[in-house]
C-alpha positions as a Markdown table, in Angstrom:
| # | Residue | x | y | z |
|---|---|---|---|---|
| 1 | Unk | -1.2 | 0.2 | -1.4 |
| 2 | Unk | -1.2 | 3.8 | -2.4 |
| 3 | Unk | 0.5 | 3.0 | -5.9 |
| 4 | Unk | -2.4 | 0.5 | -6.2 |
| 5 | Unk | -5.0 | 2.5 | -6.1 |
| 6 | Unk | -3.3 | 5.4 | -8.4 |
| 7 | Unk | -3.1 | 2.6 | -10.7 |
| 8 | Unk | -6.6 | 1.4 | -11.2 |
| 9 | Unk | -7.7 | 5.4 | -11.3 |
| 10 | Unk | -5.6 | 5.5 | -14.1 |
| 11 | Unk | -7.1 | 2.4 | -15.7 |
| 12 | Unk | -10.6 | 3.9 | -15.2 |
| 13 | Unk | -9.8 | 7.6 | -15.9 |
| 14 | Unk | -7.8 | 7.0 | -18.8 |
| 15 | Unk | -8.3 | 8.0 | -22.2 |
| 16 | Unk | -9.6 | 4.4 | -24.0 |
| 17 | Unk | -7.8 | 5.7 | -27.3 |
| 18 | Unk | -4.8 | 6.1 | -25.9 |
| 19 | Unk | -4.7 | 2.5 | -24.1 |
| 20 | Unk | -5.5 | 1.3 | -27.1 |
| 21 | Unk | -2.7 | 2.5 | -28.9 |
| 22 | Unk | -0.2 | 1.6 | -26.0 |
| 23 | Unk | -1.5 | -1.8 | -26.5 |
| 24 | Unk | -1.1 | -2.0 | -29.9 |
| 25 | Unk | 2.5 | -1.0 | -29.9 |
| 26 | Unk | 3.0 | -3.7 | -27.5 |
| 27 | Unk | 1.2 | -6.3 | -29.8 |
| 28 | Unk | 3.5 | -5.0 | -32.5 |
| 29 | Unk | 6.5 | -5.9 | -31.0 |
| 30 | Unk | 5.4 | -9.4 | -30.5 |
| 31 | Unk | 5.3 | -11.6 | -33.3 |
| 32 | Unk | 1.4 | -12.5 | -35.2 |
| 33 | Unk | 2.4 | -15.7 | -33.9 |
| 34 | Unk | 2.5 | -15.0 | -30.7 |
| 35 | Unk | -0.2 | -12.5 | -30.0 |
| 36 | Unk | -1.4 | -13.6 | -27.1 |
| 37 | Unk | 1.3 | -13.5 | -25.1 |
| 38 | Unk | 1.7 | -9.9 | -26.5 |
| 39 | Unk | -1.8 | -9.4 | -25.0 |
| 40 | Unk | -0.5 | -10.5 | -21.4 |
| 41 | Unk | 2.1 | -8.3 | -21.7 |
| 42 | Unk | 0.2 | -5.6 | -22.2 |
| 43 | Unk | -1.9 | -6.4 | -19.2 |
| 44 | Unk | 1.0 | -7.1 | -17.0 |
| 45 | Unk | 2.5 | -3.5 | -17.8 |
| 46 | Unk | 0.2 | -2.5 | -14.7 |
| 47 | Unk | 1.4 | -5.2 | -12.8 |
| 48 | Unk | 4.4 | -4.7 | -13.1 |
| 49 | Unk | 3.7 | -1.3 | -11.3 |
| 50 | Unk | 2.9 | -2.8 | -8.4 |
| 51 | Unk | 5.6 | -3.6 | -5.6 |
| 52 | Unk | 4.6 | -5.8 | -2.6 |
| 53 | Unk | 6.7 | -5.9 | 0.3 |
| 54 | Unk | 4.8 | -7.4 | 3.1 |
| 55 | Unk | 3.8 | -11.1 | 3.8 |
| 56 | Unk | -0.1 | -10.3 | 3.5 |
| 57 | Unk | -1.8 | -8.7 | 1.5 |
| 58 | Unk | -5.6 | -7.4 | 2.5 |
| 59 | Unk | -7.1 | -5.5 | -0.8 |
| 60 | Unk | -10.7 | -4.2 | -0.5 |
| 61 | Unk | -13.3 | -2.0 | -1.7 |
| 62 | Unk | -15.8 | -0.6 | -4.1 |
| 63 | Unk | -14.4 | -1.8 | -7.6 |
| 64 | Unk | -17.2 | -1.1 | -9.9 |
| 65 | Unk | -16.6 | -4.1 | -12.1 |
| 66 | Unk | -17.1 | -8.0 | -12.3 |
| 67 | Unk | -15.1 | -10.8 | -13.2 |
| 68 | Unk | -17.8 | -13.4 | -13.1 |
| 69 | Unk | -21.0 | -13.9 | -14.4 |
| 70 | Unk | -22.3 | -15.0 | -10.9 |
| 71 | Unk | -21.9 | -11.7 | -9.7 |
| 72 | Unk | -24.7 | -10.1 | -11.5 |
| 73 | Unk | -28.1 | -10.2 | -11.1 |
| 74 | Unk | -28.7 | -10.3 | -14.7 |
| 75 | Unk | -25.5 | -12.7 | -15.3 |
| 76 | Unk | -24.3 | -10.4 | -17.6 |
| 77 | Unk | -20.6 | -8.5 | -17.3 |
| 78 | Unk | -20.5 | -4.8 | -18.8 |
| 79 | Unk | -17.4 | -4.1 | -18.1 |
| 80 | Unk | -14.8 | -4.8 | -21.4 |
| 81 | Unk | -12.7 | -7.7 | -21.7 |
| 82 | Unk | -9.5 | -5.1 | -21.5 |
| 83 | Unk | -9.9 | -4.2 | -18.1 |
| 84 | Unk | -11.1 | -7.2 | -16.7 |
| 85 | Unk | -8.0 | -9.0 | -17.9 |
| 86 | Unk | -6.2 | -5.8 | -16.6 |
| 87 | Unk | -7.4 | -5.9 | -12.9 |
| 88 | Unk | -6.9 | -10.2 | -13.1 |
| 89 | Unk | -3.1 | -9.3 | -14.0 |
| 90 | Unk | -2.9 | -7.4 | -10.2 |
| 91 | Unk | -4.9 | -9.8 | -8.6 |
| 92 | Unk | -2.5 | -12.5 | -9.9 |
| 93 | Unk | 0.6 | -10.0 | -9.4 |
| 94 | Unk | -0.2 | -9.5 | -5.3 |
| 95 | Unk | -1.2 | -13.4 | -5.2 |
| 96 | Unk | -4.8 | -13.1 | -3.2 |
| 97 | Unk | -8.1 | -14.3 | -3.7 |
| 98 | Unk | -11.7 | -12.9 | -3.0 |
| 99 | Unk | -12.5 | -13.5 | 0.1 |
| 100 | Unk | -16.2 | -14.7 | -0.4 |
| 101 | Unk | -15.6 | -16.6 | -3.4 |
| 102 | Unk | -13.3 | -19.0 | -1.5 |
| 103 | Unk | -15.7 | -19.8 | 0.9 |
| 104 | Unk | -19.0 | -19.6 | -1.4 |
| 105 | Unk | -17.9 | -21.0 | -4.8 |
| 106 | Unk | -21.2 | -20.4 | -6.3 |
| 107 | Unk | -23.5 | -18.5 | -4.4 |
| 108 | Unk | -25.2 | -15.5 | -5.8 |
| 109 | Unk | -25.2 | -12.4 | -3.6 |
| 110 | Unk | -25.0 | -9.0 | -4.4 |
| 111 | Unk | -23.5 | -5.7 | -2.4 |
| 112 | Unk | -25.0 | -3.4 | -4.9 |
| 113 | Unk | -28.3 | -2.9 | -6.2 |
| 114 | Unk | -30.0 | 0.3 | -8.1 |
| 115 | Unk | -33.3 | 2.0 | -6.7 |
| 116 | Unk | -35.2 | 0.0 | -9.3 |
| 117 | Unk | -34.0 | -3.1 | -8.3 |
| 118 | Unk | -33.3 | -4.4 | -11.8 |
| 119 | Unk | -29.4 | -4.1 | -11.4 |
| 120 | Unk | -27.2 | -6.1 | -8.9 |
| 121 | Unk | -24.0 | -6.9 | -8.6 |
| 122 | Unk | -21.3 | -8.1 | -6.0 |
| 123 | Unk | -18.8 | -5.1 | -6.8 |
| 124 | Unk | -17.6 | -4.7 | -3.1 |
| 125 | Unk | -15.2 | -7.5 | -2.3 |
| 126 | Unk | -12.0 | -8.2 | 0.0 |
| 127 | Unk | -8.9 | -9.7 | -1.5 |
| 128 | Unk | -6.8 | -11.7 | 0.9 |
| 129 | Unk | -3.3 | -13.4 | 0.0 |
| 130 | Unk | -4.0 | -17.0 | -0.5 |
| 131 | Unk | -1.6 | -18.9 | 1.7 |
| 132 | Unk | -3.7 | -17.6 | 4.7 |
| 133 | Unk | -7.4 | -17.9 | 3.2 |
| 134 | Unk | -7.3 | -21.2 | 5.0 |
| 135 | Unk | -7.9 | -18.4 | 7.9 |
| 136 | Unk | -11.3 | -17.3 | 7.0 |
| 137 | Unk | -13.8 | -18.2 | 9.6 |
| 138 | Unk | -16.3 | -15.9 | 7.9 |
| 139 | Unk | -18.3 | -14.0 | 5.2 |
| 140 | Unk | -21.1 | -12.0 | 5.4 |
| 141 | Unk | -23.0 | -9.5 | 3.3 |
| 142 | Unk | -24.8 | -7.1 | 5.6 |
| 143 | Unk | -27.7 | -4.5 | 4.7 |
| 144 | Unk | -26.9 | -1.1 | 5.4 |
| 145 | Unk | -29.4 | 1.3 | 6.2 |
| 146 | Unk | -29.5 | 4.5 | 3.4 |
| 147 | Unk | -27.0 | 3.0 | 1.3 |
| 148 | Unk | -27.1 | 1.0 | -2.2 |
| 149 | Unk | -24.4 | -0.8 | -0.8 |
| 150 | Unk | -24.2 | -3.9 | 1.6 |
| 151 | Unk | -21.1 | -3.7 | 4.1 |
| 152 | Unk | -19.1 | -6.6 | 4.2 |
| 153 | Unk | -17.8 | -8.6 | 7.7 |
| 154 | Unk | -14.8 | -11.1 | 6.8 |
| 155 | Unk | -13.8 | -12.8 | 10.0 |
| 156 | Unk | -10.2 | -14.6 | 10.2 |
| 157 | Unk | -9.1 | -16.7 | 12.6 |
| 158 | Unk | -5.4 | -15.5 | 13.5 |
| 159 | Unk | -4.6 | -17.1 | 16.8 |
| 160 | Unk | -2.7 | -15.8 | 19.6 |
| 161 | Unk | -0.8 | -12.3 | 18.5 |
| 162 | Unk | 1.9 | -11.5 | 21.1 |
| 163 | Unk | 1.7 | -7.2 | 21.8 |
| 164 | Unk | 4.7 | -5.3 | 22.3 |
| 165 | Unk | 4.8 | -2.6 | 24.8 |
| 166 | Unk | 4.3 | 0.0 | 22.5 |
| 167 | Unk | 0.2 | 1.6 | 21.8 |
| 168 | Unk | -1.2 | 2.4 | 18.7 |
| 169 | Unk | -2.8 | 6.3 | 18.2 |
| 170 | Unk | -4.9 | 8.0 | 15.9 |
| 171 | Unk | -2.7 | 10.1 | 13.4 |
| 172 | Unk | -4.6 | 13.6 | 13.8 |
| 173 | Unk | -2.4 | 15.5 | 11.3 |
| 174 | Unk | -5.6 | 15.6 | 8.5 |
| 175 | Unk | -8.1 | 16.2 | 11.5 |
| 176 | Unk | -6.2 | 19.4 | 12.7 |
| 177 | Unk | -6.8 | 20.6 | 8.5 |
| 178 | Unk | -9.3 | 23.3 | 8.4 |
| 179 | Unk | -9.7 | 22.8 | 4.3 |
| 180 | Unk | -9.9 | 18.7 | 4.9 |
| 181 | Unk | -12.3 | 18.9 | 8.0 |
| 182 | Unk | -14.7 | 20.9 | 5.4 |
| 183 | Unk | -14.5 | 19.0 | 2.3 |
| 184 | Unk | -15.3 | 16.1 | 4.3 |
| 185 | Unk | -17.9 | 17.7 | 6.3 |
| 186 | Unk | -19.7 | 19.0 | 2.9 |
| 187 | Unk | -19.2 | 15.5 | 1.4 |
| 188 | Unk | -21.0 | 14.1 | 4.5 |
| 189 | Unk | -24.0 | 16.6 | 4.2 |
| 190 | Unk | -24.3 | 16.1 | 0.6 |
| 191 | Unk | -24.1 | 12.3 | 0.4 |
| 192 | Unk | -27.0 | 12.7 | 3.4 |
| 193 | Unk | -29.1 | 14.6 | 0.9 |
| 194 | Unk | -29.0 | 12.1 | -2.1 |
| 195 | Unk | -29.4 | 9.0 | -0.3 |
| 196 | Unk | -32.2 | 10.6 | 1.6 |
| 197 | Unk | -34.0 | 11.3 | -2.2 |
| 198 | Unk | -33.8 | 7.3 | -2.4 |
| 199 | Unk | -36.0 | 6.9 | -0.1 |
């Protein structure tokens, strides 16, 4: 999921002219007539980046955009129409749904809420692939204490899993890093200090 993630930093970080002009050389291949499949094409360019090679797919996080109108307090989605359609393209290319929207069509909830309380939004969500959503047992926004952010708990029913004989093991190679152990250490004390001011 590595290439994933490089891709939606490069959606995000990227230079809006220059998208813009990649997307208009696109369009201009197409014919007027056919402009919006020229406009899918453009979207599916990041797609297209993306290679899957496993039978499930679990895709989750902090994604700082909407797709519905439910999802925000105000009902209101501030993100533009580009990168919405853009981040639908993946979703469609890896074939998963959000979790909590398959088992709560319409309910409002919210992960994410500002210190004024005027904002919220459902921003943190798990994808799952869709032929085992049937799976979910469970979805669940939870408070978390010093944190503008709600965890989420998605419970799936998987049956009986047969264990080899093999163990799994912590892969220490970044813990044994001096310059890793710090930035992460001086991340942790920082992030304490701001979300300390919240309060």
């Amino acid at each position: 999921m590595e290439d994933l993630t490089e891709i939606l930093g490069t959606i995000s970080d990227s230079d809006p002219e220059n998208i813009d002009k990649e997307e208009q050389q696109i369009k201009n291949k197409g014919s007027d007539a056919n402009s919006g499949a020229s406009v899918t094409q453009g979207n599916d360019k990041y797609a297209e980046l993306i290679s899957v090679k496993t039978d499930v797919v679990v895709f989750g996080g902090d994604f700082n955009l909407i797709t519905s109108e439910r999802d925000s307090k105000t009902g209101k989605i501030k993100t533009g129409r580009r990168i919405i359609d853009i981040f639908n393209s993946i979703i469609s290319k890896l074939n998963i749904k959000d979790t909590y929207r398959y088992r709560n069509k319409n309910t409002r909830v919210y992960s994410w809420t500002n210190s004024d309380n005027s904002s919220a939004t459902r921003i943190d969500r798990i994808y799952l692939s869709k032929h085992i959503c049937n799976k979910i047992k469970e979805t669940l926004y939870i408070p978390f204490a010093r944190s503008d952010h709600k965890g989420y708990k998605l419970r799936i029913l998987i049956g009986y899993i047969k264990w080899g004989t093999g163990f799994w093991k912590l892969n220490e190679f970044l813990l044994q890093q001096k310059k890793y152990t710090e930035l992460i250490r001086n991340f942790w004390k920082s992030w304490g200090k701001e979300k300390l001011k919240m309060f």
